[in-house]
C-alpha positions in Angstrom: 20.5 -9.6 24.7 18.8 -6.5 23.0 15.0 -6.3 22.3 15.5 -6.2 18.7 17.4 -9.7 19.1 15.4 -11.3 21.2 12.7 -10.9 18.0 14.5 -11.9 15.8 15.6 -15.1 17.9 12.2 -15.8 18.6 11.1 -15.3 14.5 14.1 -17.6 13.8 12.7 -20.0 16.1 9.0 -20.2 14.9 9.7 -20.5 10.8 7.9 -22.2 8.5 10.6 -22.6 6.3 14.1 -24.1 6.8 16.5 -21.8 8.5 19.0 -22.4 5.7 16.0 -20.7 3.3 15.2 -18.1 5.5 16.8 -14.4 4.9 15.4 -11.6 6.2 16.1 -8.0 7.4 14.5 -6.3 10.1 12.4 -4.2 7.5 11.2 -7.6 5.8 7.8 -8.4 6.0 8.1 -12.0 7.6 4.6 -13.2 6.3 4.3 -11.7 3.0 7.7 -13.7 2.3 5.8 -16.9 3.9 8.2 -17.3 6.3 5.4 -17.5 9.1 2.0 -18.2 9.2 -1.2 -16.2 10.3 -1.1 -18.5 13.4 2.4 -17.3 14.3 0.6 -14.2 14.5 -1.0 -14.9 18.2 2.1 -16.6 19.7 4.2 -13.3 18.4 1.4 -11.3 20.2 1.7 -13.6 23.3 5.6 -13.4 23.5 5.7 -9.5 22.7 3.4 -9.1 26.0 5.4 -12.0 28.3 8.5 -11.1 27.5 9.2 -7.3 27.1 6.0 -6.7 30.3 3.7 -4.8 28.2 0.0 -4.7 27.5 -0.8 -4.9 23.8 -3.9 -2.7 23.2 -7.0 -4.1 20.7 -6.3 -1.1 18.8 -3.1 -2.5 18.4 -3.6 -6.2 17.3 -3.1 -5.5 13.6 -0.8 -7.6 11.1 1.1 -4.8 10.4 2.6 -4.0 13.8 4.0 -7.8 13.8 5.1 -7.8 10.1 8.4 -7.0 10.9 11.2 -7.2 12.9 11.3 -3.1 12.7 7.4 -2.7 13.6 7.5 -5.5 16.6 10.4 -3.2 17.7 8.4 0.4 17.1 5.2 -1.2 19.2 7.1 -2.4 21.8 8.9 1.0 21.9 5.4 3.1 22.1 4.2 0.5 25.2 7.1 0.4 27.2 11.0 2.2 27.1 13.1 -0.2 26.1 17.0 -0.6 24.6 16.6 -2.0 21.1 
């Protein structure tokens, strides 16, 4: 399974809303569309570092880098090489 699907698995997973509601491309912005909640914020932090091995810096623990799909994918890229 690719990096970029194991995120979106994991969003899927973690919703707020029902899956049936919830459309969303990589680019989305998952919490502006209320999809997750700021709380979903930490456990995406915490599965980001478990699963792909990589340290997330302090500098780096900003909403933005978790928004999305694409931006989860781009930090993840600039810690560690991975195959999206």
């Amino acid at each position: 399974m690719s990096a970029r699907q194991k995120i979106r698995e994991y969003i899927n997973s973690n919703l707020v809303v029902l899956d049936d509601e919830a459309e969303f491309e990589d680019a989305d912005n998952i919490f502006q569309k209320g999809y997750v909640n700021s709380l979903f914020a930490m456990k995406l932090l915490n599965f980001v570092e478990s699963e792909f091995q990589c340290k997330v810096d302090d500098s780096d623990i900003v909403i933005s880098n978790f928004s999305s799909v694409d931006n989860i994918i781009n930090l993840v890229k600039k810690k560690k090489d991975i195959e999206e």
